[in-house]
PDB file of N, CA, C, O and CB in Angstrom:
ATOM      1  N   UNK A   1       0.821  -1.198   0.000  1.00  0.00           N
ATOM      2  CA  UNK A   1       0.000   0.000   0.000  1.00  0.00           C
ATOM      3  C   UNK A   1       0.861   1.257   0.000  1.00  0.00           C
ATOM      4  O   UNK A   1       0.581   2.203  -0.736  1.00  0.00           O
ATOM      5  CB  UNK A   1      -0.932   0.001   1.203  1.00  0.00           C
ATOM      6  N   UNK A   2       1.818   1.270   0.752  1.00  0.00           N
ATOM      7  CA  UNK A   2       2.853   2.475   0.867  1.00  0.00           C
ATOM      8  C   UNK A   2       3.790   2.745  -0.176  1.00  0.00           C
ATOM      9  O   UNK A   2       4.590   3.679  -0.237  1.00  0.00           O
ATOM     10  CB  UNK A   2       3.685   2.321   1.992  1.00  0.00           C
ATOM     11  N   UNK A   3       3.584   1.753  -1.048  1.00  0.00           N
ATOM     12  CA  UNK A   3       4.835   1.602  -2.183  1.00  0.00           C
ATOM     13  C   UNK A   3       4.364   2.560  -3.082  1.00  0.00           C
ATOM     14  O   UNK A   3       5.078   3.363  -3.681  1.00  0.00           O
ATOM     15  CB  UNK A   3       5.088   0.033  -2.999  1.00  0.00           C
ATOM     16  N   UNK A   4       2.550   2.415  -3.208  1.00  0.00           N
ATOM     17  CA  UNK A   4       1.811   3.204  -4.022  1.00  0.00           C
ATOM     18  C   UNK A   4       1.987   4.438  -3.945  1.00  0.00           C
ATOM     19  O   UNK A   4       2.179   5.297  -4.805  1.00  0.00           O
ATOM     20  CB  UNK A   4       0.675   3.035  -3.914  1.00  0.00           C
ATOM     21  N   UNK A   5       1.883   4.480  -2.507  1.00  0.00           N
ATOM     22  CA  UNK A   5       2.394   6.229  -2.631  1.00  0.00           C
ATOM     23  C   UNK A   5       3.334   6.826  -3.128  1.00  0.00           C
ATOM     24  O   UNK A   5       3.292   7.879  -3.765  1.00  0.00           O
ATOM     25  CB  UNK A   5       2.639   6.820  -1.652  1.00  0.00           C
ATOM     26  N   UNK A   6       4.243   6.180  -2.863  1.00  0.00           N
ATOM     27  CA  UNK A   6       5.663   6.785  -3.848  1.00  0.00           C
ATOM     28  C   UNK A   6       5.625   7.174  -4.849  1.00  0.00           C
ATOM     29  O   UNK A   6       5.790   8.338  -5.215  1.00  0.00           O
ATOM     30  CB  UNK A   6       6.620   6.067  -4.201  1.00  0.00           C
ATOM     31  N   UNK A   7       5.245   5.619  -5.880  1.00  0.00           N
ATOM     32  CA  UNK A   7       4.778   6.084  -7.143  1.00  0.00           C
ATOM     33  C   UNK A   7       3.871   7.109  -7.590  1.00  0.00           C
ATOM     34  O   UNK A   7       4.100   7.867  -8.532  1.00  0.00           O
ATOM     35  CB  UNK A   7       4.369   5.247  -7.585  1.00  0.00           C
ATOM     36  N   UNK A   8       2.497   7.103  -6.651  1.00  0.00           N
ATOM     37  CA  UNK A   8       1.634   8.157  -7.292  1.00  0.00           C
ATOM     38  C   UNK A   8       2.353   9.628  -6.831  1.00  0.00           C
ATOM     39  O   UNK A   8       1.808  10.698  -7.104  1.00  0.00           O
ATOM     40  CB  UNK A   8      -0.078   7.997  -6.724  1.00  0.00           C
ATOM     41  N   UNK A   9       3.437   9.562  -6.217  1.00  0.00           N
ATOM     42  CA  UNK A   9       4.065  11.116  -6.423  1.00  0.00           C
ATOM     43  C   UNK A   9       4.828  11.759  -7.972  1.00  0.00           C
ATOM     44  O   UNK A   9       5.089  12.847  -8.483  1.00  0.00           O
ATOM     45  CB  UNK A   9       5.334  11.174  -5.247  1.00  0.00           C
ATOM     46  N   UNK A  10       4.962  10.252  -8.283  1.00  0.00           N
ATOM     47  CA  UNK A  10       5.997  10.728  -8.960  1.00  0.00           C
ATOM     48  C   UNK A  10       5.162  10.383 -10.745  1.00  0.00           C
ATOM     49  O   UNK A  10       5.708  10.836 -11.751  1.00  0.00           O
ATOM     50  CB  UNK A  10       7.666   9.780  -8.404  1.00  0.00           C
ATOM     51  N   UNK A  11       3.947   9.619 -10.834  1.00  0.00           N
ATOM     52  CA  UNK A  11       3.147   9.639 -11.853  1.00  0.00           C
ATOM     53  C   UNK A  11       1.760  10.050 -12.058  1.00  0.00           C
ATOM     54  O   UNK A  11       1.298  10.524 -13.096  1.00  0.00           O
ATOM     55  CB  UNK A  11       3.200   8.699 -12.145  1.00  0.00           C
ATOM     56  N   UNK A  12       1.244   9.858 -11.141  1.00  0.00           N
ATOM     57  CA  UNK A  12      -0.454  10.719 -10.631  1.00  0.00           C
ATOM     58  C   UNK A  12      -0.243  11.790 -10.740  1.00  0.00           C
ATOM     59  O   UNK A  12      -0.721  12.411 -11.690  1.00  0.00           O
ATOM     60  CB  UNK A  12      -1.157  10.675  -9.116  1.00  0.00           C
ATOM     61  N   UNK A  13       0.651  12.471  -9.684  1.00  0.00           N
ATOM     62  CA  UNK A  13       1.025  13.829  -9.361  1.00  0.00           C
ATOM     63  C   UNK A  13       1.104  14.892 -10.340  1.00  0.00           C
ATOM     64  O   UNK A  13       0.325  15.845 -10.338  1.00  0.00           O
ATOM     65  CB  UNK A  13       2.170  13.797  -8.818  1.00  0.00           C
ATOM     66  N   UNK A  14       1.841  14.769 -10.997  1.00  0.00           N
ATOM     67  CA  UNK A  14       2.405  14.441 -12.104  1.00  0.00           C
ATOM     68  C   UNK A  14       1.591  15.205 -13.431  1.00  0.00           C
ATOM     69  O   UNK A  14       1.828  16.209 -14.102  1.00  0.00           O
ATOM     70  CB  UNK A  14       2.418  12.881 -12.111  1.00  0.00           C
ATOM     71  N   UNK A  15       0.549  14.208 -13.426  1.00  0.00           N
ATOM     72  CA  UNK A  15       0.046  14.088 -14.085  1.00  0.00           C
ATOM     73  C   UNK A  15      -1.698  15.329 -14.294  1.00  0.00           C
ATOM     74  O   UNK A  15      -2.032  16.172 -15.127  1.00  0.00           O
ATOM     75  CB  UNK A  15       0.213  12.740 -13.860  1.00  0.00           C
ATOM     76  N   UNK A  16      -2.351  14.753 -13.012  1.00  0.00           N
ATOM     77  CA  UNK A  16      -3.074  15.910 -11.903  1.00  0.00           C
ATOM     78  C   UNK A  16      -2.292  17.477 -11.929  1.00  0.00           C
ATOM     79  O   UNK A  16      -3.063  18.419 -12.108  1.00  0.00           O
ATOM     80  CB  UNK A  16      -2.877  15.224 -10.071  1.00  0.00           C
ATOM     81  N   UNK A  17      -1.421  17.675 -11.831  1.00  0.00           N
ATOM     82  CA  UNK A  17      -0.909  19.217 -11.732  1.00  0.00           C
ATOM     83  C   UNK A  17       0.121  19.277 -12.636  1.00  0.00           C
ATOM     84  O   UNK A  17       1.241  19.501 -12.175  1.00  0.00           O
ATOM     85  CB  UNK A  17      -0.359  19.730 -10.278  1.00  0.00           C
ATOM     86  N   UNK A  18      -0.026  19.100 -14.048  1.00  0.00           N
ATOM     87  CA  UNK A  18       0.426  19.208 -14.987  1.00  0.00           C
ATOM     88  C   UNK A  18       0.340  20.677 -15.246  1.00  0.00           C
ATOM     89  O   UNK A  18      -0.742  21.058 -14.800  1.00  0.00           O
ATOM     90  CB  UNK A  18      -0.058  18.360 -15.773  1.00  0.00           C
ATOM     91  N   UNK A  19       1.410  22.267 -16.091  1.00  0.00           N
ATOM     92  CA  UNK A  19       1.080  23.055 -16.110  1.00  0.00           C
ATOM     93  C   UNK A  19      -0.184  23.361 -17.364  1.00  0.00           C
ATOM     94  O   UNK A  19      -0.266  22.980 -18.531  1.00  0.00           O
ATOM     95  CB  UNK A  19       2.148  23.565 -15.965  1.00  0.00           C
ATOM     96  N   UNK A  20      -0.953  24.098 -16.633  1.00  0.00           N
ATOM     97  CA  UNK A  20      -1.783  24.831 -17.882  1.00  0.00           C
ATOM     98  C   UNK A  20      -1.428  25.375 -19.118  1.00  0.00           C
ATOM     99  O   UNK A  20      -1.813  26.538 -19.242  1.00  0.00           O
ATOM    100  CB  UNK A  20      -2.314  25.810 -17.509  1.00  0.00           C
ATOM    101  N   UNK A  21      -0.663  24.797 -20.323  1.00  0.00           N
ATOM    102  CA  UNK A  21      -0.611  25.292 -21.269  1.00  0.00           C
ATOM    103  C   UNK A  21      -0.545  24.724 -22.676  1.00  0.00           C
ATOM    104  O   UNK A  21      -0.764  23.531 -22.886  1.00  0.00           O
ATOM    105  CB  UNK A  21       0.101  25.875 -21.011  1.00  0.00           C
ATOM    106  N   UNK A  22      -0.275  25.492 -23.531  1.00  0.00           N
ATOM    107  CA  UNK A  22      -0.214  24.393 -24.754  1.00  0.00           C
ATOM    108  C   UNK A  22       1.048  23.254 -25.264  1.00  0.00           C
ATOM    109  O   UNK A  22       1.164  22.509 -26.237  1.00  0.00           O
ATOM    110  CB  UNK A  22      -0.375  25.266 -25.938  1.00  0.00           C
ATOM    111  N   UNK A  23       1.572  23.442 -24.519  1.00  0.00           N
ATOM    112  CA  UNK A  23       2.919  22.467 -24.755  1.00  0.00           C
ATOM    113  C   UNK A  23       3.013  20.935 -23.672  1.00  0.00           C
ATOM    114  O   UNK A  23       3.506  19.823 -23.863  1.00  0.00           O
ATOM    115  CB  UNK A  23       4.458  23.604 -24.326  1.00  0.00           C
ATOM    116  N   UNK A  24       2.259  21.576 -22.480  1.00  0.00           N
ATOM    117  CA  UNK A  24       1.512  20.511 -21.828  1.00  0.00           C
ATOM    118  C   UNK A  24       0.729  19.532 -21.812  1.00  0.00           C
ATOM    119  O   UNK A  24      -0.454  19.797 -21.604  1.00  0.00           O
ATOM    120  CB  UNK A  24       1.148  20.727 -21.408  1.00  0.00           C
ATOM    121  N   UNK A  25       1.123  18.070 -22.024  1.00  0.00           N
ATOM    122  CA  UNK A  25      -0.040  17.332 -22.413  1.00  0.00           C
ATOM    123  C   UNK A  25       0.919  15.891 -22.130  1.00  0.00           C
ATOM    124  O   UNK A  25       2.148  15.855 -22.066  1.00  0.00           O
ATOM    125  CB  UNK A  25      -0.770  17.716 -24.175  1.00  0.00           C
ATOM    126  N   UNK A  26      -0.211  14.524 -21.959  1.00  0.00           N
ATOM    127  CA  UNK A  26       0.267  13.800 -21.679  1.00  0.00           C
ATOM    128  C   UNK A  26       1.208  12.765 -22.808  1.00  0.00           C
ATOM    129  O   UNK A  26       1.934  11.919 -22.285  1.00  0.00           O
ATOM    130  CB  UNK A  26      -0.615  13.481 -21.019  1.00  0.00           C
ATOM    131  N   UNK A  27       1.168  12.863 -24.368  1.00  0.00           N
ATOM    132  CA  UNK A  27       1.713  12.480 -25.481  1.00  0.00           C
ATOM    133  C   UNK A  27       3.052  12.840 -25.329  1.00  0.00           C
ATOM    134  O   UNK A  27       3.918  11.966 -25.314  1.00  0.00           O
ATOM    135  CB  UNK A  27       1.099  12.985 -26.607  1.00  0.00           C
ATOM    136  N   UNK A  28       3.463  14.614 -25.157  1.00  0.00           N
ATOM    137  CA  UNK A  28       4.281  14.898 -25.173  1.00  0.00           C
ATOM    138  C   UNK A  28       5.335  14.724 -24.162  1.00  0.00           C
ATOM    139  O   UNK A  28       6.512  14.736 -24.520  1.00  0.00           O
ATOM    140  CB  UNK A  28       4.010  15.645 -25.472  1.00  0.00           C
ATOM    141  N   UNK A  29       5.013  14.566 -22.943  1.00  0.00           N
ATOM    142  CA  UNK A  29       5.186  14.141 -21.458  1.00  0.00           C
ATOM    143  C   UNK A  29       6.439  12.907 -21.820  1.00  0.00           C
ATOM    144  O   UNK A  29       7.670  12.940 -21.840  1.00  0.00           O
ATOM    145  CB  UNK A  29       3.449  13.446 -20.604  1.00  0.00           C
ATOM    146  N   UNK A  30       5.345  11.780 -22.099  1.00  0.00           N
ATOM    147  CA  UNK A  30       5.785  10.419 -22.746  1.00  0.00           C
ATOM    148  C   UNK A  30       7.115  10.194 -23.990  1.00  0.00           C
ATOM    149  O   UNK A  30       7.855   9.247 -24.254  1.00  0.00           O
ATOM    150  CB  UNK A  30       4.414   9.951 -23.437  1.00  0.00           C
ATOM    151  N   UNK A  31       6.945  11.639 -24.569  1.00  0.00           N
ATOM    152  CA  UNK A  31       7.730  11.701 -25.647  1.00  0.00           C
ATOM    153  C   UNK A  31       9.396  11.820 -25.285  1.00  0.00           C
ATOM    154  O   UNK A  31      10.028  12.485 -24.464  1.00  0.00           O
ATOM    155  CB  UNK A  31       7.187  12.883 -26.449  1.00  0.00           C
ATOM    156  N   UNK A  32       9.848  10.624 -26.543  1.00  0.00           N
ATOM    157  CA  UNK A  32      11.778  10.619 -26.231  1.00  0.00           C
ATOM    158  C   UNK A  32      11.735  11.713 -26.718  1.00  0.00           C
ATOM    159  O   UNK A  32      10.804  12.326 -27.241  1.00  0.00           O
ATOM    160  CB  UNK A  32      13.095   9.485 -27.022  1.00  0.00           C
ATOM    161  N   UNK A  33      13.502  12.150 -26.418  1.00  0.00           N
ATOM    162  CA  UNK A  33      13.722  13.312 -27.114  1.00  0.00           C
ATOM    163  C   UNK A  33      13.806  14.879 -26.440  1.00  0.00           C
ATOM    164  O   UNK A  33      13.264  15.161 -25.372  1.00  0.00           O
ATOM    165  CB  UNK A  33      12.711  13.245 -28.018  1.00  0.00           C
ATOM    166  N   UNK A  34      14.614  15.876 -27.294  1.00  0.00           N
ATOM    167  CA  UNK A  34      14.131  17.079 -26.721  1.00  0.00           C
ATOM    168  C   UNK A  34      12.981  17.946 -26.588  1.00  0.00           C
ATOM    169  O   UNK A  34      13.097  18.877 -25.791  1.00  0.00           O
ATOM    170  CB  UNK A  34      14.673  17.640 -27.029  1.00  0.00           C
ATOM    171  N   UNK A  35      12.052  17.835 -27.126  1.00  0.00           N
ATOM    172  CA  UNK A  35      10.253  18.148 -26.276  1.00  0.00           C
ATOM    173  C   UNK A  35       9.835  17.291 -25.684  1.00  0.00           C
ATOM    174  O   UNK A  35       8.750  17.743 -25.317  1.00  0.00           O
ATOM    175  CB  UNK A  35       8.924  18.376 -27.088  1.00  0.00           C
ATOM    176  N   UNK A  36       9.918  16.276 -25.283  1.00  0.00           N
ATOM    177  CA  UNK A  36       9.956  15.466 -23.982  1.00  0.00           C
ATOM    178  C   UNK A  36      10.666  15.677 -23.196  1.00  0.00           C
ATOM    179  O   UNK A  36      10.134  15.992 -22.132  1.00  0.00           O
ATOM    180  CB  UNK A  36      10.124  14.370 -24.009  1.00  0.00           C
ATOM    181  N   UNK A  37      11.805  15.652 -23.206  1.00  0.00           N
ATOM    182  CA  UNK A  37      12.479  16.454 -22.025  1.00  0.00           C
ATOM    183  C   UNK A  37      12.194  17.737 -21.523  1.00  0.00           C
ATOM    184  O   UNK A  37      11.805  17.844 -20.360  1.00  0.00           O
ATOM    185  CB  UNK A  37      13.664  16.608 -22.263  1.00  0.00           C
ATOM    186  N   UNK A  38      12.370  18.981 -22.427  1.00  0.00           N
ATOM    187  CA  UNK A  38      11.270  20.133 -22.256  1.00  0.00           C
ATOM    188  C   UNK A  38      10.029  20.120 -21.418  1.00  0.00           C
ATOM    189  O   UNK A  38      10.160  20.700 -20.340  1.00  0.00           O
ATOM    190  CB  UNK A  38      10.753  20.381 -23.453  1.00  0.00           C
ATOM    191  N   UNK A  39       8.772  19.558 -21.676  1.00  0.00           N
ATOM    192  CA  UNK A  39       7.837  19.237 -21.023  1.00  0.00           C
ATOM    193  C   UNK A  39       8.570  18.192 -19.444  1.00  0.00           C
ATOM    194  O   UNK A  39       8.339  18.743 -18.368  1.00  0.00           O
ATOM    195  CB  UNK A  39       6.807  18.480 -22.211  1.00  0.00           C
ATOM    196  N   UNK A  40       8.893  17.639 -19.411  1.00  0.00           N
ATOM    197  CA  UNK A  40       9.647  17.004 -18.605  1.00  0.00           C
ATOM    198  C   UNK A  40      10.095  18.091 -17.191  1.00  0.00           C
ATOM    199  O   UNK A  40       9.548  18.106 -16.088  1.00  0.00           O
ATOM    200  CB  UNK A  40      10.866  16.467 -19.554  1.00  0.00           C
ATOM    201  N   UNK A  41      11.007  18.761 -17.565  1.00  0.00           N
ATOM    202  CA  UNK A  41      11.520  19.511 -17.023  1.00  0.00           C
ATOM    203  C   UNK A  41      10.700  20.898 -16.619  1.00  0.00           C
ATOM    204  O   UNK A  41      10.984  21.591 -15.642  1.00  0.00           O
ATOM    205  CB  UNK A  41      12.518  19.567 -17.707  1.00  0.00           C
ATOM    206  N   UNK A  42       9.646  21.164 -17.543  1.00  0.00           N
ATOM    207  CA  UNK A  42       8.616  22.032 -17.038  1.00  0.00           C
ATOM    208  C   UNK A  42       8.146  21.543 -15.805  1.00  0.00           C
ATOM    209  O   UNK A  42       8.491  22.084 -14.754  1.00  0.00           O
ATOM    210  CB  UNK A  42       7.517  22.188 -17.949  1.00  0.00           C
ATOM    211  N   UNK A  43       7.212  20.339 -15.837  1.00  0.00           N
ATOM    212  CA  UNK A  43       6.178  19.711 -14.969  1.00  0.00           C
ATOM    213  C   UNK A  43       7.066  19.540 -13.842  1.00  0.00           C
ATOM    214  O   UNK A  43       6.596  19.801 -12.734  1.00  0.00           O
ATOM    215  CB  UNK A  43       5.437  18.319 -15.512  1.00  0.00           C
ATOM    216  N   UNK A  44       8.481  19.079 -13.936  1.00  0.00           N
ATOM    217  CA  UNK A  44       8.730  18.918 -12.413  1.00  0.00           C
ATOM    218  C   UNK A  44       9.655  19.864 -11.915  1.00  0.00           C
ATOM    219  O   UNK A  44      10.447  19.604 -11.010  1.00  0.00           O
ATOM    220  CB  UNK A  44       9.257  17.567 -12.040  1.00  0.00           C
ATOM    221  N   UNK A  45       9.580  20.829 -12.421  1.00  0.00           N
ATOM    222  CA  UNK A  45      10.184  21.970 -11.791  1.00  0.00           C
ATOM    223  C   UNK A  45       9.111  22.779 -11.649  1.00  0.00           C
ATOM    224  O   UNK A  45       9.269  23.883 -11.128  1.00  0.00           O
ATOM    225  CB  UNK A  45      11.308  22.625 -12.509  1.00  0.00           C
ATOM    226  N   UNK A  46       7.965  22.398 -12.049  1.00  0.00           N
ATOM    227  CA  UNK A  46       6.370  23.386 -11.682  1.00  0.00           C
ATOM    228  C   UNK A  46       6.471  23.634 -10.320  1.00  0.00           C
ATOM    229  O   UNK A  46       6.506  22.687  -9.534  1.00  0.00           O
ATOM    230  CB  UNK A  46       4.679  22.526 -11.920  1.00  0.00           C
ATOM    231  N   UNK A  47       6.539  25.133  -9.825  1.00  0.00           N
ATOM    232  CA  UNK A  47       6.722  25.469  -8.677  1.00  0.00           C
ATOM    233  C   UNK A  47       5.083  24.644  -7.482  1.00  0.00           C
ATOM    234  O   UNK A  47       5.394  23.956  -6.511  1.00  0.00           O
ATOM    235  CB  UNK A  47       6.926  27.328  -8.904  1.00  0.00           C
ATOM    236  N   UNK A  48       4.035  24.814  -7.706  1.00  0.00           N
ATOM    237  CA  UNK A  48       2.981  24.014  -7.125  1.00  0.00           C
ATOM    238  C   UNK A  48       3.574  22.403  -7.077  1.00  0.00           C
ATOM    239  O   UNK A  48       3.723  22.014  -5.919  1.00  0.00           O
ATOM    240  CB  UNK A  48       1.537  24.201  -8.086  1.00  0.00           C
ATOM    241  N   UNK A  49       3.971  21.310  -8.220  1.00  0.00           N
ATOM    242  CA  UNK A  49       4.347  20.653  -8.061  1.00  0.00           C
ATOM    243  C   UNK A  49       5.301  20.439  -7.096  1.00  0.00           C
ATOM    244  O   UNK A  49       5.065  19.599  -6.228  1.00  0.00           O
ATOM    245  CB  UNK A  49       4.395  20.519  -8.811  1.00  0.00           C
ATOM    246  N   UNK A  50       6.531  21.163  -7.091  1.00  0.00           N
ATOM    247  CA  UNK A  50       7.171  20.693  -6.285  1.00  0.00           C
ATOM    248  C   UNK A  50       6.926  21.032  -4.649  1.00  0.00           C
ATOM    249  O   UNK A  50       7.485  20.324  -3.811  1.00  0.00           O
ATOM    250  CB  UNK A  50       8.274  20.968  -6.771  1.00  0.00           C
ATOM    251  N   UNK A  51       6.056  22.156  -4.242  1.00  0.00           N
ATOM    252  CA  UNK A  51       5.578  21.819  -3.276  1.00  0.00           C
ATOM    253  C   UNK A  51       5.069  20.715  -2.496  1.00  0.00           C
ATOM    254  O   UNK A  51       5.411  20.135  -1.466  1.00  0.00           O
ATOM    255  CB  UNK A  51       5.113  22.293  -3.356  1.00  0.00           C
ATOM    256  N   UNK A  52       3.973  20.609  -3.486  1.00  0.00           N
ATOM    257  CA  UNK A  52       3.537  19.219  -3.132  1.00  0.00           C
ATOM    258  C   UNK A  52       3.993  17.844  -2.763  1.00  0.00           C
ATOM    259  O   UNK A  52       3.574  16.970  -2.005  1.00  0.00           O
ATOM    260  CB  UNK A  52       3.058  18.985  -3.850  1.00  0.00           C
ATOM    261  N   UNK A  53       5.130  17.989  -3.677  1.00  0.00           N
ATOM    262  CA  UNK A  53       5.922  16.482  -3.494  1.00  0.00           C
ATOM    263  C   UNK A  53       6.877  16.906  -2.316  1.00  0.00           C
ATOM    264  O   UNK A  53       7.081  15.977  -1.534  1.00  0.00           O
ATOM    265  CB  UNK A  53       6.935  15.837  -5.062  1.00  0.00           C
ATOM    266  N   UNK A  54       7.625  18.296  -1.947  1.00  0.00           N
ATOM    267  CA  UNK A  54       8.070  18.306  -0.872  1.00  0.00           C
ATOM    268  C   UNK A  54       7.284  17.793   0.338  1.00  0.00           C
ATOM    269  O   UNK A  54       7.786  17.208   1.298  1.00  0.00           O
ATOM    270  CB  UNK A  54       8.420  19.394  -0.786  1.00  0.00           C
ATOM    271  N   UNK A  55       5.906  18.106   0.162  1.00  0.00           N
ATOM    272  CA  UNK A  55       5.311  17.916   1.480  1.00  0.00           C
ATOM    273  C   UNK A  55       5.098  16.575   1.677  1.00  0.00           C
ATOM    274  O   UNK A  55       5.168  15.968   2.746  1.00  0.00           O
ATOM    275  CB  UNK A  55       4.079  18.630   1.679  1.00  0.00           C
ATOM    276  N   UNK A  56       4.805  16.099   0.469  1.00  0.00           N
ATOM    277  CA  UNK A  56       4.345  14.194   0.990  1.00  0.00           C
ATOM    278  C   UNK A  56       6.060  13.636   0.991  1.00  0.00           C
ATOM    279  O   UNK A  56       6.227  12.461   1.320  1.00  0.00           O
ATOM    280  CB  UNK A  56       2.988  12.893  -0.768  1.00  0.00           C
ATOM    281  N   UNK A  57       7.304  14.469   0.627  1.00  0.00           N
ATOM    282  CA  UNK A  57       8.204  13.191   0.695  1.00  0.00           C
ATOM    283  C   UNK A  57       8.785  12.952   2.097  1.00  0.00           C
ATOM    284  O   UNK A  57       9.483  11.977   2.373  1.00  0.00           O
ATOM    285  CB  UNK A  57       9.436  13.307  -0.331  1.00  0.00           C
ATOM    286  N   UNK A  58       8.335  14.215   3.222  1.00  0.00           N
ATOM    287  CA  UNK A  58       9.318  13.756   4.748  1.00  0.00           C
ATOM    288  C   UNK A  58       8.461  12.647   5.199  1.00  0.00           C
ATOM    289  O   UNK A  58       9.120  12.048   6.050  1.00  0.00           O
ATOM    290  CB  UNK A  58       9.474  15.116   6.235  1.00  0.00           C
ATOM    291  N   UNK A  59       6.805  11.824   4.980  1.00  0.00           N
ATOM    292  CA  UNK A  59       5.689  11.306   5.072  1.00  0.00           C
ATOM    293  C   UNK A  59       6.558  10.058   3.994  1.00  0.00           C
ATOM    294  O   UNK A  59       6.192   8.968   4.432  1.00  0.00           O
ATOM    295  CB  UNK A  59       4.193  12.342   4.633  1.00  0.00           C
ATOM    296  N   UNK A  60       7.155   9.918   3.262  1.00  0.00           N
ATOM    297  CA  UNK A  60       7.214   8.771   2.039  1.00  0.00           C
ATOM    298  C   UNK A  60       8.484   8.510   3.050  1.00  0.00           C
ATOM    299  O   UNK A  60       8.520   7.303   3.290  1.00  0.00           O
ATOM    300  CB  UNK A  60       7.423   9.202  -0.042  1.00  0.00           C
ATOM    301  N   UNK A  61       9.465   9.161   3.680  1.00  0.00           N
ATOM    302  CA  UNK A  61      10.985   8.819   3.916  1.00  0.00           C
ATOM    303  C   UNK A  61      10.636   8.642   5.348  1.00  0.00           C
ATOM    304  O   UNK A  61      11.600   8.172   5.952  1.00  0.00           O
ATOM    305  CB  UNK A  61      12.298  10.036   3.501  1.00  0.00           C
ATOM    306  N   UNK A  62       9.587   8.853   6.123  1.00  0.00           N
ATOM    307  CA  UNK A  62       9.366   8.199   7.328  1.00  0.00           C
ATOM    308  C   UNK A  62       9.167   6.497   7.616  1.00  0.00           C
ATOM    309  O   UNK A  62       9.259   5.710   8.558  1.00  0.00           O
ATOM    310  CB  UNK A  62       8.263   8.850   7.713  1.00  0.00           C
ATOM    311  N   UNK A  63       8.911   6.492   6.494  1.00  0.00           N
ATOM    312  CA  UNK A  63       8.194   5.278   6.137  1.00  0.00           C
ATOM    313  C   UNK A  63       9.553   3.690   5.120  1.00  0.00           C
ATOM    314  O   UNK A  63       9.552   2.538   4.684  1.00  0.00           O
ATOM    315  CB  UNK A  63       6.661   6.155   4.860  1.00  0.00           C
ATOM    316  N   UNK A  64      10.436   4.945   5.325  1.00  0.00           N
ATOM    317  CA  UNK A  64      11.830   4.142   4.421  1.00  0.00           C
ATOM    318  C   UNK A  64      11.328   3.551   2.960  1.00  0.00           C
ATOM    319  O   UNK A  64      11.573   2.448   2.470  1.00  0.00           O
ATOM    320  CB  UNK A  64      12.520   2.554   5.413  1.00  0.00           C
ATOM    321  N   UNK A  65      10.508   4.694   2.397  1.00  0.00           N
ATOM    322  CA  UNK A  65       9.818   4.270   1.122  1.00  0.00           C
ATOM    323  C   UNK A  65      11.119   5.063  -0.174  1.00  0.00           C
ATOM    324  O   UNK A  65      11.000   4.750  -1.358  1.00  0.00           O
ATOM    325  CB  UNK A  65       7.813   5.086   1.097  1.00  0.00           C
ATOM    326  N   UNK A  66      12.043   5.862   0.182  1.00  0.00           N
ATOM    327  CA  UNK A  66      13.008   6.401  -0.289  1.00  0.00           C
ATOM    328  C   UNK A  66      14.132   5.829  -0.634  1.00  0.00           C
ATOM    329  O   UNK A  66      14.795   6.208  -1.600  1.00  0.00           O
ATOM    330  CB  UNK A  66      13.213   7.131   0.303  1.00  0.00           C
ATOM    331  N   UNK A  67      14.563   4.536   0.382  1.00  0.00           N
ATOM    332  CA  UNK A  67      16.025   3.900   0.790  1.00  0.00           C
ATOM    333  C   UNK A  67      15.562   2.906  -0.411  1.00  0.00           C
ATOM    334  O   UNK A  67      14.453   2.373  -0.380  1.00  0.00           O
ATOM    335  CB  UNK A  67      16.424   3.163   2.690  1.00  0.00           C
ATOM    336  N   UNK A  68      16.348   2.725  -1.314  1.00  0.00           N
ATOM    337  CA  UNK A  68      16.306   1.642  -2.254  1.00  0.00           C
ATOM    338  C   UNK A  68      17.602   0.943  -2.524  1.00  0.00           C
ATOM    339  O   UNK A  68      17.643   0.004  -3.319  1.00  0.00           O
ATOM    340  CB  UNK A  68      15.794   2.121  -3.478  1.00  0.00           C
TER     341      UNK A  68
END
C-alpha cells in the first residue's frame, strides 16, 4: 500500500498538476527526445508541483519508502 504512494508522487502527481498550457499534455510528457524532455523539465520543476511532493516526501521517507 505504501509503495503506491511513492509512485503516485511521482506519476499521478504528475500528471493531476500538470502546467496549464499548450505544450503541456500527456503524449508529449511520454515523448523521447528534446520536447519530452522540455515538457519534462517544465512539470517537475512546476513550482505548485514541487511543493507538493516536498510535502508528501518527509511522510514517504518516514516510512523508508526512499532507501532503495
Amino acid at each position: 500500500m505504501e509503495i503506491k504512494r511513492y509512485f503516485t508522487t511521482f506519476t499521478h502527481l504528475v500528471l493531476i498538476l500538470l502546467p496549464v498550457d499548450k505544450d503541456a499534455s500527456l503524449p508529449k510528457l511520454m515523448q523521447p527526445g528534446e520536447d519530452g524532455d522540455r515538457v519534462r523539465a517544465k512539470v517537475y520543476t512546476n513550482p505548485f508541483y514541487v511543493r507538493v511532493a516536498l510535502s508528501i516526501f518527509p511522510f514517504l521517507h518516514r516510512r523508508c519508502l526512499l532507501e532503495f
